[in-house]
N, C-alpha and C positions, 0 to 999 in steps of 0.2 A: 486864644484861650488864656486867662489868667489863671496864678497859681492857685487860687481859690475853687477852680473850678477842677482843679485835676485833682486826681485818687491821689491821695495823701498816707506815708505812712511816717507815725511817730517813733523816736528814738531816745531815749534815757542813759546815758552814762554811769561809769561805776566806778569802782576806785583806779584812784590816776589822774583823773580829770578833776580833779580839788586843788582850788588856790586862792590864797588869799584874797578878798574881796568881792567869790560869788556871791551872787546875788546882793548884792550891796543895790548896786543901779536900779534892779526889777523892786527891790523894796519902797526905793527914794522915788520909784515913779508911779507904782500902779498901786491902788488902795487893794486888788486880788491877793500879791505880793507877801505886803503888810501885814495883813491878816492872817496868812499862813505862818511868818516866821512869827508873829506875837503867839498862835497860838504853840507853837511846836516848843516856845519859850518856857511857855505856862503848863504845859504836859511836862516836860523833859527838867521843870527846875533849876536851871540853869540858863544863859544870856547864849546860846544857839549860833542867834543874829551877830551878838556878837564878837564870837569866834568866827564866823564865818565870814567878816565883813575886813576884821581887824585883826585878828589870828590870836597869839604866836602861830606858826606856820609849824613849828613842831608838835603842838597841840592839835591842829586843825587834822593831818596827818595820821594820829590815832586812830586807828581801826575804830575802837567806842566811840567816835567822835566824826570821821570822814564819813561813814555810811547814812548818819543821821541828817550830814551835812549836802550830801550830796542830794539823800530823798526830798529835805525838805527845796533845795534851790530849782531841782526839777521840777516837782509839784506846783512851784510859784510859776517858773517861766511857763508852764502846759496850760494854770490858771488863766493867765494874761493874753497868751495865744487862745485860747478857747471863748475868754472875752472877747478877742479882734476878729470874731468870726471862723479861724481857720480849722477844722473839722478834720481828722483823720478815718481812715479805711481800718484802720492797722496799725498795733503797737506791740513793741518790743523793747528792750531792756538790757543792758550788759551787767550779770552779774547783781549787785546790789540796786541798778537801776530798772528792773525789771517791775521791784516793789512800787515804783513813778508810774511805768507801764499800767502797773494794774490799779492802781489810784486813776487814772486818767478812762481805764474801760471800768469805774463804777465798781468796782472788787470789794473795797472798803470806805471808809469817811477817812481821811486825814489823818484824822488822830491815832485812828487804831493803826491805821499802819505804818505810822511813824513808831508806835509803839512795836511791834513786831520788826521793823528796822532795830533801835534799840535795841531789843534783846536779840536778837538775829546776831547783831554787831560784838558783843558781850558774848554768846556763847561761839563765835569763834578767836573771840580773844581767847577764852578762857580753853578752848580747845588747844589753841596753839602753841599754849605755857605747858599744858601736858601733854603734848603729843610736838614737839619743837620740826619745826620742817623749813623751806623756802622754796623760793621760785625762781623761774629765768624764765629771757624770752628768746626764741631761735629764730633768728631772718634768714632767708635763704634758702629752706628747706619745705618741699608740698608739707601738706598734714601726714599723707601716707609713711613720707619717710622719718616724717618725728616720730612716730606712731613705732614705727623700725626702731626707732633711738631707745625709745624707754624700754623696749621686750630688752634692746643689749644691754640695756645699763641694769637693769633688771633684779640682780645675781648681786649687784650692791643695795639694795632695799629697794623702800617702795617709791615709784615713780610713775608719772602720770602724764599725759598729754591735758592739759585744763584747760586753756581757751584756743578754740582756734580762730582765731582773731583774722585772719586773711589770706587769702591764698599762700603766701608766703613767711608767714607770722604766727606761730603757735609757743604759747605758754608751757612749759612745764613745770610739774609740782610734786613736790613729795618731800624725802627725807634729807638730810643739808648732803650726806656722802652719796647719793643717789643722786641726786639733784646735777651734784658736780662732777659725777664718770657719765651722766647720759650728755653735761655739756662738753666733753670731752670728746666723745662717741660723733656728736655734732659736727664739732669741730673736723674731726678724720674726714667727716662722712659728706662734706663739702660747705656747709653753713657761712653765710656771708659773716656771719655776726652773733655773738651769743652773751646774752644781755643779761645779768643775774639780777635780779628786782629787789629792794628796798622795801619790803614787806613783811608783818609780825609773823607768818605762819605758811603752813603749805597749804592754801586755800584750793576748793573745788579737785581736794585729795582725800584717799578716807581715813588720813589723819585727822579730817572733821568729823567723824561721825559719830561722834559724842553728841556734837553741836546739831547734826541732821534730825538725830532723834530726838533732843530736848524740843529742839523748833518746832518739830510737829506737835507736839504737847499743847506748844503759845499757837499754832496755824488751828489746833480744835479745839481752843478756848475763843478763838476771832470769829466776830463774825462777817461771814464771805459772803458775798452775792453771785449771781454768775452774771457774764462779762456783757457789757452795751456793744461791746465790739470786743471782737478775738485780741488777743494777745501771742505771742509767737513765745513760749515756752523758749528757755535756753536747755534743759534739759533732753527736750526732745526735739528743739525745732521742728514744732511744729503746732499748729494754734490747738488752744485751747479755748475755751468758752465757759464752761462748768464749774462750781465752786469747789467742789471734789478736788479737780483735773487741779485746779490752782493750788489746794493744799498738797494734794502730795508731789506737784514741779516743786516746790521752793523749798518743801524738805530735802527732794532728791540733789536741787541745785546744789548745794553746798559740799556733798562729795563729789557729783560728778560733772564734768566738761561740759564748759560754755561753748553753745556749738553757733558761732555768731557766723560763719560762712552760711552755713544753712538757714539760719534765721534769716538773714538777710536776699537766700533766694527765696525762701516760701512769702516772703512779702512780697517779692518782685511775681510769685506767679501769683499770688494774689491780686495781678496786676496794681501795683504801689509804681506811681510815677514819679513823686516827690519823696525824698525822704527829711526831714525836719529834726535835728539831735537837738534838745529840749534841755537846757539845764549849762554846766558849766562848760570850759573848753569843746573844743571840737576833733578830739579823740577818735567818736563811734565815723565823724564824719568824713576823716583822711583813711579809715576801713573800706568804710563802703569805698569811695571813689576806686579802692583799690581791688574791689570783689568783682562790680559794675562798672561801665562806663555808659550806661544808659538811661540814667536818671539823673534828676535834680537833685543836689545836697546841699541843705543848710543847716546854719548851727546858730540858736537863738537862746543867747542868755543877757540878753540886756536889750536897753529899748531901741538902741540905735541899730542892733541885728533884728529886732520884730520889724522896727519901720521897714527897713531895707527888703526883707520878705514883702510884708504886705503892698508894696510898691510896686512887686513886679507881676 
């Protein structure tokens, strides 16, 4: 059986996986590509392409600037894979890539939701200058027991569990002296490792929720179709299909926890044999390996990783 022929599930990355010169290659090879970054140029008013190709890397890095950068290099690579024939069951998204997700199940045309990326992008900047927070990552510790971390650290403000990124791998987010007595609490509480992230804000905290509610504002001005195929909500992992269902995940996203452990089993009982991380680096793809050990993962952001797919 070729890869072409097994249940397929799509993945989209989020911020983290930005570096200079995505999508540079899918542009210089496939006329899909091309099209998408000329237009995201021509909406957005400014060269997109290239920041993204060329940087400054401090530029690219910008919250207003990484989330537009990421939707549009995913959207290219899903175009070009979607051209070579290869078809998914199932798509899901980390965070800001969920909005690729839902471009790929038919949600919106391009434009619009590059536009909703943009201001999505924007009003948590603009959150995070009023309401100042950060992040960390904890290795070492289940979810259960990070989940433990923030009730202790608690009592020092607001603090969150926000991605849980892998069995062993959870984000937390909230207030800067919160943030640093639950990675403290961590540390006691046996953590391999505790990583503080490089990030404007306390994202997928409800330090956003300025930013949750203006969004939904921009998500009932869009207009949404409902899905060609489910998408796996990070909100709730768990699919959705309905236009409804899809505005109110991407408002809730934004305060609450990226539940990608679970997103990535309700693909697998969706029976998902392959999973394909669509766009830059291969982030969502050293996850998975780390959730599963029962499927295929690949990571396709340029043509020499599509050939290599479609090869096998």
């Amino acid at each position: 059986m070729g890869l072409l022929d097994k249940k397929i599930a799509f993945v989209f990355p989020g911020q983290g996986s930005q570096c200079v010169g995505m999508g540079k290659d899918l542009y210089e090879s496939f006329d899909e590509a091309r099209v998408l970054f000329d237009q995201a140029d021509e909406a957005l008013g400014f060269s997109l392409s290239d920041l993204c190709f060329n940087g400054p890397e401090d530029q690219l890095t910008l919250t207003i600037n990484t989330q537009p950068a990421l939707y549009v290099t995913s959207c290219a690579a899903y175009m070009v894979a979607a051209a070579s024939g290869i078809r998914p069951i199932i798509a899901a998204g980390h965070s800001v890539g969920e909005y690729a997700a839902l471009f790929a199940a038919g949600a919106y045309d391009f434009v619009d939701g590059l536009k909703l990326v943009r201001e999505r992008a924007r009003l948590m900047n603009d959150a995070a200058q009023s309401n100042p927070g950060t992040m960390a990552a904890i290795l070492g510790l289940s979810p259960d027991q990070v989940c433990e971390v923030v009730k202790k650290a608690s009592g020092a403000g607001i603090v969150v569990a926000a991605n849980f990124n892998s069995p062993i791998q959870t984000v937390i987010s909230g207030e800067t002296d919160a943030v640093k007595r639950a990675s403290e609490v961590a540390s006691e509480m046996g953590a391999r490792k505790v990583v503080p992230l490089s990030v404007s804000g306390a994202f997928h905290s409800p330090l956003m929720q300025d930013a949750a509610d203006a969004l939904f504002e921009a998500l009932r001005a869009t207009n949404i179709s409902d899905l060609s195929i489910p998408v796996v909500a990070n909100y709730t992992a768990q699919v959705e299909n309905e236009a409804e269902e899809v505005r109110i995940n991407l408002a809730r996203q934004i305060t609450g926890s990226v539940r990608w452990v679970q997103s990535v089993n309700t693909m697998l009982d969706s029976e998902a044999q392959v999973f394909i991380e669509l766009g830059s680096g291969s982030v969502l793809a050293g996850l998975i390996k780390r959730i599963t050990k029962n499927v295929e993962v690949y990571s396709v952001g340029d043509k020499a990783s599509l050939e290599q797919v479609l090869s096998i």
